[in-house]
Structure formats: C-alpha cells, structure tokens
C-alpha positions, 0 to 999 in steps of 0.5 A: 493511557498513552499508546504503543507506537506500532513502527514500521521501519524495523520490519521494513528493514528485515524485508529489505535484507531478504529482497536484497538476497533474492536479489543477488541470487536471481543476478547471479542466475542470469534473471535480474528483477526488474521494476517499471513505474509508468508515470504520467503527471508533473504532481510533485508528491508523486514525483518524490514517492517515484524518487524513493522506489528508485531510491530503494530499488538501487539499494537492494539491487534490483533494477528500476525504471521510469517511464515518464510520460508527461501530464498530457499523455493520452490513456490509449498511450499510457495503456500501450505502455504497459501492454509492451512492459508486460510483454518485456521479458526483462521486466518482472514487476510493473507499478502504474503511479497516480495520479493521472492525466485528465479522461484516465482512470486508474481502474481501466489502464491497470487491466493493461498490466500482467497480473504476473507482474502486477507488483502493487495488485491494481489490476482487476484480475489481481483484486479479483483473486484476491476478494476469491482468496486466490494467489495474487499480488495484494496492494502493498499498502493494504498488506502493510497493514496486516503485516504490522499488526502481525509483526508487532503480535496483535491478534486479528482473528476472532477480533472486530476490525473496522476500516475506514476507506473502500478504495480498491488500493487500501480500504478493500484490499485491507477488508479482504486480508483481515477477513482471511486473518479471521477477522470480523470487518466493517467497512465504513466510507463517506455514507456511513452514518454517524461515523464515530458510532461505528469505528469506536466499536472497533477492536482494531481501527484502520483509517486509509482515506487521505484526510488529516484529522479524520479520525479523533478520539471520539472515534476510537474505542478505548485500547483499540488498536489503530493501523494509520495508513492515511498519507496527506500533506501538512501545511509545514510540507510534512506529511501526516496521516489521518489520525489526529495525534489525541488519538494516542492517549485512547488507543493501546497501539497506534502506527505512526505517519511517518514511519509506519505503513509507508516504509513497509508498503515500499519494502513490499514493493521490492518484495513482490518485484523478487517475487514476480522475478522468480526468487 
C-alpha cells in the first residue's frame, strides 16, 4: 500500500482567492480587514512563521501588523496590547505569537483579545463556545485539519477518529470538530497507556503534538487516514511533522509536513480576519 497524499496547497489556494474578494469588497467599502500579531520573543521559528502571515496577508490585500515587543516584555504590557488592539476600531483580526517571555502564559493573556477578533480561537471564551457547539472563531490549525479530511472527501461521521495531543491550540479544538462531523473520538496524550495500542484503532489518526517521529507504523491501523499537523524542526533546518515517513506504506491517506495543514491553517487565518472584518 503506498499512501494518498492528502495536499493542502490546492485548498489553500481557493481559500486565498475567496479572501482576496472579500478583501477588495470591505476596502472598497470603506472597512479594510486588518490583522495584528502581538509578538514578544527573539525565537527565530517564530519570527519566520510571523514573516509568512505578513507575506500572506499583503497578498490578498488585507493589512497586517506587527507588534514587537522584545523577549523581555512583561505579561501586564503584553495583556495591554491586546486590550488596546481589541478596543481599535481599525482592527478586525488579532493573533498573540508564541512563544513567549518567561512568567507569561498563553491562556491568560489570550483572554485580553476580543472574542470578535480573536482570529486564531485562543481566548477561553472562543474555545469555550467552541467545546458548547456555539459560533466562535476555532484555532486554525485544528480547523485545518477537518477541512483537509473534508476537501479531499474522507468521511468522518460514524468513523473513529483518535487524536494524539490535548493543547487547546490543536489537539482539543480537533476533538471538538470531529465530534460535530459525528465523529467517535479518542484523545490520547502523554499518560495515555500503550500509546500504539490505541491510535491503531483509529479509522482516522491526527498527530498534533510537535515531536518528529512520533508516530510509526505500529501506530496506524492499516488504511487509516492520517492528518499530520505536527511542525518540528529537522536537524537539516527543514521542517518535518510527527509522523515518520514509514507511516505512508500502512496508511491509505497521509497529509504531508510540509505542504499540508500548514498552508491551510494560514489561509484560514486571512479567512477569519475577512470574517471578523464583516466580509
């Protein structure tokens, strides 16, 4: 067997040209999107990743900027930032980078972003109404996941999907959207016993944990889908996901790393922020 690979880029594509309308639409109207990255560290992965929103954003015509605030920014002035970004009218879409300085967490500064602009679901409010089935802006990585499986025709509902993760930017969200697909879903983390005994169960594996290798072929039910969304660092400077490359000749599908989950989760990024903007 040797494993469909499950692109992302065409989606991403089609996601781009629909933003880049929506775009000219709200300028022409008088209410540009806007988006905001509130950044506060010298991580070069981080840096780059900022670089290529920028990147994107200019492409389809939606504003982006930067706040930098250095690695040594304090949580109360990195909290006031995104206070005062989601009191700015000219901003529709806001996205706190990590990582972050020493003493700051994620899950308590994100509850400084307006749930109306909270473009990459990280507020509590936003995950909160997303677990409630409730309309929010889902993490766009945990909803690049269930729109590749739905691009490329994978039926979800009915079928067991396990999740290997439980951070609320991937592994929860992703739980939460297959079960509205109707999805039976298992979540699985780093207590789970006998790890491989469970993911190979699976009609449909995602691996959203950030550790190369991770999964193997002992892992993956034979024909299972496999939705990769792992991003780590090779020692070449490439990138690779969590699922080794054996994993192809058990799998029936298989996204790539790159050029699966992450050029749909930026394009849902510009998505949400023509969203938020009104368009």
């Amino acid at each position: 067997m040797s494993a469909e690979i499950l692109s992302g880029r065409e989606q991403a594509a089609a996601i781009r040209a629909d933003v880049t309308e929506r775009a000219a639409r709200l300028a022409e109207e008088g209410r540009p999107a806007r988006l905001a990255v509130v950044t506060a560290t010298d991580d070069e992965a981080s840096a780059w990743y900022v670089r290529s929103i920028v990147n994107a954003a200019g492409k389809v015509g939606i504003a982006c900027d930067v706040a930098d605030l250095g690695p040594q920014a304090s949580p109360e002035a990195i909290r006031g930032r995104l206070e005062s970004l989601s009191a700015d009218e000219r901003v529709s879409g806001i996205i706190l980078q990590t990582p972050l300085p020493g003493g700051a967490k994620a899950e308590d500064l994100a509850s400084g972003i307006a749930p109306a602009k909270d473009v990459d679901g990280a507020n509590p409010l936003s995950l909160g109404r997303l677990a409630a089935g409730l309309a929010a802006f889902a993490p766009a990585t945990a909803e690049a996941v269930v729109r590749i499986l739905e691009h490329h025709g994978v039926e979800v509902a009915g079928r067991h999907a396990v999740v290997v993760g439980r951070s609320t930017v991937v592994g929860k969200p992703a739980a939460h959207l297959l079960l509205d697909r109707n999805a039976t879903v298992t979540v699985c983390h780093s207590r789970t016993a006998d790890l491989a005994a469970v993911t190979s169960m699976g009609d449909i594996l995602v691996a959203a944990v950030g550790r190369a290798g991770l999964i193997t072929p002992a892992h993956v039910r034979p024909g299972a889908v496999v939705v990769d969304a792992g991003t780590n660092q090779a020692a070449d400077g490439g990138l690779v996901g969590d699922v080794e490359p054996g994993v192809a000749a058990v799998a029936s599908a298989l996204t790539p790393v790159p050029g699966g989950v992450g050029p749909v989760t930026t394009a849902l990024l510009l998505l949400h922020t023509v969203q938020a903007a009104g368009g």
